[in-house]
N, C-alpha and C positions, 0 to 999 in steps of 0.2 A: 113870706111865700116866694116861691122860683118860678111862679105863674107865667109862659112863656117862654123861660131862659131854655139853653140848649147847653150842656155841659156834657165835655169828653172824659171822660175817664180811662186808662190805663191802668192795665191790670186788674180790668176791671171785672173776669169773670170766676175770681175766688178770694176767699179773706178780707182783707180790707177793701180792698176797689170791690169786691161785689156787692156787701152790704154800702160802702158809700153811693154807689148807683140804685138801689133799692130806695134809701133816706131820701136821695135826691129826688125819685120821684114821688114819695111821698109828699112832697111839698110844692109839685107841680112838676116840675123840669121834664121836658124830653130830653134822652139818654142816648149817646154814643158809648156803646161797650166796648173797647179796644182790649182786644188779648191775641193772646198767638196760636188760643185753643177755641175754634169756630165752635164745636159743643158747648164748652163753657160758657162765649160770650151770648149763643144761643138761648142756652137757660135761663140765664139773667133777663134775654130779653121778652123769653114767654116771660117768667115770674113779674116784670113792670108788668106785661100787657093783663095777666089775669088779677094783679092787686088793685092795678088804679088806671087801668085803662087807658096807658097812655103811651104813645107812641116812642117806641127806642127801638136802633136800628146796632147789628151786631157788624162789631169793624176790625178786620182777621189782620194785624201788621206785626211785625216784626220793629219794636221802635226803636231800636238802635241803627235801623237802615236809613238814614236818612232820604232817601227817595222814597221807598215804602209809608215811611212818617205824613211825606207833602201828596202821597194817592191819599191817604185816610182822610188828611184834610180836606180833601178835594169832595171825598163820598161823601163825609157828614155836613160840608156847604150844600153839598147838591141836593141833600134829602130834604135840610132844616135850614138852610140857608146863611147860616152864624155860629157862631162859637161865643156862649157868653163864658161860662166856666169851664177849665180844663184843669183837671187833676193827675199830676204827674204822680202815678203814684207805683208804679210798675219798676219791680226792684229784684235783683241777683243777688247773694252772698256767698263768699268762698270762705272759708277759716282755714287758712294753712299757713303755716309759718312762711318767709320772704322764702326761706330756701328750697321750699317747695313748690314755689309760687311761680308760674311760666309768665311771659308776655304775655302770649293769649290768654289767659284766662284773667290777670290783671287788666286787658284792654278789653274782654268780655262784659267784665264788673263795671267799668266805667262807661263804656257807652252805653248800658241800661240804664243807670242808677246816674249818671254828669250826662251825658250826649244825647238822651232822650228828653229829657227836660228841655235841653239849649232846641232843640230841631222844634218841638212844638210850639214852645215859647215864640220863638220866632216868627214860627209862622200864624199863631192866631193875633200876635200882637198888635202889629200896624190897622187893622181893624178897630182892636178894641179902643185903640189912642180916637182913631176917627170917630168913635161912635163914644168918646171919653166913660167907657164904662166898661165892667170885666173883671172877673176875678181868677186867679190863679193858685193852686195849693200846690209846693212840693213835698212829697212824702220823702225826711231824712229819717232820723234814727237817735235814741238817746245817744247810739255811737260817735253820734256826729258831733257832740257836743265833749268827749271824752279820746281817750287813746284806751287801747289793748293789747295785748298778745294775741297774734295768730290773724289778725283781719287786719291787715295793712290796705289790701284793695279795698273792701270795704268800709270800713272808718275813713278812710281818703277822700273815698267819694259821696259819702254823707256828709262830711266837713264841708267837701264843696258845695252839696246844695242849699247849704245852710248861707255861704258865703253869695253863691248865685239870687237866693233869694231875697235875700238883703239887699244886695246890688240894684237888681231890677227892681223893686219894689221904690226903689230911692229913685230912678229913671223914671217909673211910669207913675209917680204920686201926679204930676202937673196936670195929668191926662185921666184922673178919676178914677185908673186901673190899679187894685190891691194884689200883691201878692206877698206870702206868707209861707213859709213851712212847719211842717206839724212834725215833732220827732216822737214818735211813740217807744214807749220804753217795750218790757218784753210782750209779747200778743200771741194766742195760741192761733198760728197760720200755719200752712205746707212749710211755706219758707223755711218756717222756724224747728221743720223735723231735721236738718241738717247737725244738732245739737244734739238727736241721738234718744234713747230710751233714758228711763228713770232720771230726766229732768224735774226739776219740785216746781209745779205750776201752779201752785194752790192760788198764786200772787198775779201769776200775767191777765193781761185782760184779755178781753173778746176784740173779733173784728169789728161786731157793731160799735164797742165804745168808740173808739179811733175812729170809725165815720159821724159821730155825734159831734166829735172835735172839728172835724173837715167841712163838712154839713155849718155848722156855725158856724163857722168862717166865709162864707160863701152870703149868709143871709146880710140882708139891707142892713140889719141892725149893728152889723159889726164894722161897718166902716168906718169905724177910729183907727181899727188894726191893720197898717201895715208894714209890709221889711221889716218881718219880726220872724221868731222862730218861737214855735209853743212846743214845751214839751209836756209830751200827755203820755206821763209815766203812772199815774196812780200810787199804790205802796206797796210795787213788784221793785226790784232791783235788777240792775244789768246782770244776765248771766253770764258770768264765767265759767266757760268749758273750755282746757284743751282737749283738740280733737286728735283720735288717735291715729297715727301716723305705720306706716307699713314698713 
């Protein structure tokens, strides 16, 4: 059980970050909903309040700001006074070929998906060393674990977090703090409408499944697990789409 614990999530008011804030508080946790859509993170926080009666407070940031990032941390100290779990799970995808591909939109991709991660890590960290306890999930991608066509930004920065979390998780083992990322193969999200009509889905999974992965990862009993990367593909395959170009 999370009896107690106080865990942020990101991205957390549709698809995977909404049903992992749902899981979460089934199991006790009060909930910080970080999104950039106050409705959304809204919703999720009536839906904890009317299933299990338990306190979660809705947190409007932009996390690729890193100013924006250290107000949010600042609201969810003031409300719940800690951060025990924080789930980076709030993610962009582009699919364009390099040549179509601007700076901006390349520097877009990674500070959601590389720079959002680094901002909050950082900041709940020094805490949780103090308090030697703490868990951390970052959401990469089967991509991350593979190369493509067409998503150079993002397979780049799924590699990274795979490589971040491994890193850090080797840093904060002395200090009782786990962290881990989870790469989900294909999942029926918004995100994943960018891939277009008549995709064959028969195979991907749901958001719930991908929170059942994160959610364990989080609980007491997996503390064997860390500075690892899980992939929770099931027997969906990466899809390959090229996207059509103008």
């Amino acid at each position: 059980m999370l009896t107690g614990k106080v865990a942020f999530v990101t991205g957390g008011g549709r698809g995977i970050g909404r049903e992992t804030c749902l899981l979460l508080a089934s199991y006790g946790a009060n909930v910080a909903v970080c999104a950039r859509s106050e409705e959304e993170c809204n919703e999720v926080v009536q839906a904890i309040d009317h299933q299990y009666g338990l306190e979660a407070i809705a947190v409007i940031c932009d996390v690729g700001d890193e100013a924006a990032v250290d107000q949010a941390i600042a609201q969810v100290k003031q409300r719940f006074g800690k951060i025990d779990i924080l789930i980076n799970n709030a993610g962009v995808m582009s699919m364009k070929p390099i040549t179509e591909l601007s700076v901006e939109e390349w520097k877009w991709v990674h500070d959601i998906n590389v720079h959002a991660p680094f901002y909050l890590s950082k900041a709940v960290v020094p805490e949780m060393i103090e308090r030697r306890d703490g868990v951390i999930i970052n959401i990469s991608s089967i991509w991350g674990t593979k190369g493509g066509p067409n998503r150079s930004a993002y397979i780049s920065s799924k590699h990274a977090i795979i490589g971040f979390s491994k890193a850090l998780g080797e840093e904060l083992k002395p200090y009782g703090v786990r962290v881990n990322a989870v790469c989900p193969g294909p999942v029926d999200t918004q995100m994943m409408a960018v891939l277009g009509a008549g995709v064959n889905k028969s195979s991907w999974l749901q958001p719930v499944d991908i929170a059942h992965v994160i959610v364990d990862l989080c609980l007491p009993k997996m503390k064997a697990v860390t500075a690892s990367s899980i992939e929770a593909f099931g027997y969906g395959q990466p899809v390959a789409v090229t996207p059509q170009t103008n």
